[in-house]
C-alpha positions in Angstrom: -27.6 -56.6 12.0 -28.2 -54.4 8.9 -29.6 -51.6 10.7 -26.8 -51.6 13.1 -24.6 -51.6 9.9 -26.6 -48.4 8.6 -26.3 -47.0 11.7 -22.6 -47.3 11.9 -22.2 -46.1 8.2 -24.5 -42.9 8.2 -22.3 -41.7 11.4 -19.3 -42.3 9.6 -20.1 -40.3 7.0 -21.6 -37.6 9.0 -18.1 -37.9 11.0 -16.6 -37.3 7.7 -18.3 -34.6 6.8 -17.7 -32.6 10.1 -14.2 -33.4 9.4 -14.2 -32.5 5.4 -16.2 -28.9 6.8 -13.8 -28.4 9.5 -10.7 -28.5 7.4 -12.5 -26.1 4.4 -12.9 -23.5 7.2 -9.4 -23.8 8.4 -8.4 -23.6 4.4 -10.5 -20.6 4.4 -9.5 -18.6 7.4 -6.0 -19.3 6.7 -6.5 -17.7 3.0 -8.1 -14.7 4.4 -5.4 -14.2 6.9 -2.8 -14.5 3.9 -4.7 -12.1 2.0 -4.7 -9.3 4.4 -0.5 -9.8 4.6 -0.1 -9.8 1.3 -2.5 -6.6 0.4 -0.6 -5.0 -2.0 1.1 -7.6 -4.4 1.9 -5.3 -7.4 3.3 -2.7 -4.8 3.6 0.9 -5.5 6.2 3.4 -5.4 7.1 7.1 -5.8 9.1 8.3 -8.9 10.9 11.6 -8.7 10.2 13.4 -11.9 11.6 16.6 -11.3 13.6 18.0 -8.3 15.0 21.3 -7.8 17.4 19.8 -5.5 21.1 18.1 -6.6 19.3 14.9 -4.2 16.6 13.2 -5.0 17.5 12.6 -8.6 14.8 12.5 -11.3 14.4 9.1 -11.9 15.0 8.0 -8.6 12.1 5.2 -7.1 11.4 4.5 -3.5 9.2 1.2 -2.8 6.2 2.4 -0.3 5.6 -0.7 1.1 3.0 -0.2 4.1 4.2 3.7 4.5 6.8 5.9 3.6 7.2 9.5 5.2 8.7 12.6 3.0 10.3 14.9 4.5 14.0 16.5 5.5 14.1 14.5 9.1 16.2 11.5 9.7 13.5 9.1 9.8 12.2 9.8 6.8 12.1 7.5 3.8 12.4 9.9 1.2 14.8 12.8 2.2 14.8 16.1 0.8 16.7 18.9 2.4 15.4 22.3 1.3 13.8 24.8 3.4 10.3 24.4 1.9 10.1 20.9 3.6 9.1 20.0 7.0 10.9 17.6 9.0 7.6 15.2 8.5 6.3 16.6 5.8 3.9 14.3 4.3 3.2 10.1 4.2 2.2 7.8 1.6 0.5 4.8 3.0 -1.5 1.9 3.0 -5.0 1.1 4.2 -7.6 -1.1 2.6 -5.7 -2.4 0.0 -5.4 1.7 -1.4 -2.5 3.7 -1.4 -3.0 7.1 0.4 -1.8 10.4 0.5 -1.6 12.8 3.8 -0.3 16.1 4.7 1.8 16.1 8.1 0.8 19.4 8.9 3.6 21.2 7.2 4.6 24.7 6.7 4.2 24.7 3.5 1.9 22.3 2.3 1.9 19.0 -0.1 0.0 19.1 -3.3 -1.5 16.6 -5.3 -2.0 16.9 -9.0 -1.5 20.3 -7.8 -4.0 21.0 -5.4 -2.9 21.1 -1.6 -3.8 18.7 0.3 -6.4 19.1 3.6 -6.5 15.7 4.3 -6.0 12.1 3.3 -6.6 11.6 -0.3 -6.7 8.7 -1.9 -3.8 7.8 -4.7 -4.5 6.6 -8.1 -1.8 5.5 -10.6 0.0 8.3 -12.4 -1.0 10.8 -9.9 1.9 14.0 -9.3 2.8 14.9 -5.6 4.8 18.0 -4.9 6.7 18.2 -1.9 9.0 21.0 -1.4 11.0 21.0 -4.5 10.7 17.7 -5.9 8.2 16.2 -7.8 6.7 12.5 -7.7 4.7 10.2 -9.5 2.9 7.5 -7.9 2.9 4.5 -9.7 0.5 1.8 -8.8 0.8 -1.2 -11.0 4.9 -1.3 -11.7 4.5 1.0 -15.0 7.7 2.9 -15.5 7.0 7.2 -15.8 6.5 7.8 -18.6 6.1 4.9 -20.6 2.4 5.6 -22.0 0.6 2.3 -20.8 
């Protein structure tokens, strides 16, 4: 009788702890999945800082979200309508949790911290773009231009 009692205990509490396993993977998977929606929580944004052009203002912001596109097409997220700016010009966008910079093969190229850019380059906070004739900053971490932090 007491070994059929151990018996029926031990599988309970291995029962259990399938169950107890089972659930702290689901918990798991569940917190990676809403980690990978959620990449970016802070956010980042472009900052005009000086524009040649009565549109964008300085001062204006434009959330990036998972990608913006710069440029003087209809589409684009950020307009600017001079002649140094390609209909796509250039895209800011997400991947791996890093906020990315890439030239859309314009005419006349995008510069970063004023260097043209061949490729996509990585983004760091405070960085200067330059498309066309408007100037950006990238702000990473929600510090206002500017602001010394």
């Amino acid at each position: 009788m007491l070994t059929v009692l151990l018996m029926i205990l031990r599988y309970s509490f291995l029962l259990l702890l399938f169950v107890f396993i089972f659930k702290l993977v689901k918990w798991m998977v569940k917190d990676l999945k809403a980690d990978r929606l959620l990449e970016d929580p802070a956010g980042g944004r472009i900052i005009v800082i000086n524009s040649s052009l009565p549109e964008p203002k300085p001062g204006a912001s434009f959330d990036i979200g998972k990608e913006i596109i710069i440029g003087r097409g209809r589409g684009s997220g950020v307009l600017i309508r001079d002649s140094f700016t390609s209909t796509r010009h250039a895209r800011v966008f997400l991947k791996g949790g890093q906020y990315w910079l890439e030239d859309l093969k314009s005419t006349n190229g995008t510069y970063l911290n004023e260097v043209q850019v061949g490729r996509p380059v990585l983004l760091t906070d405070k960085d200067i773009m330059q498309v066309g004739g408007v100037t950006f900053q990238f702000a990473r971490w929600g510090y206002e231009v500017g602001s010394g932090n």
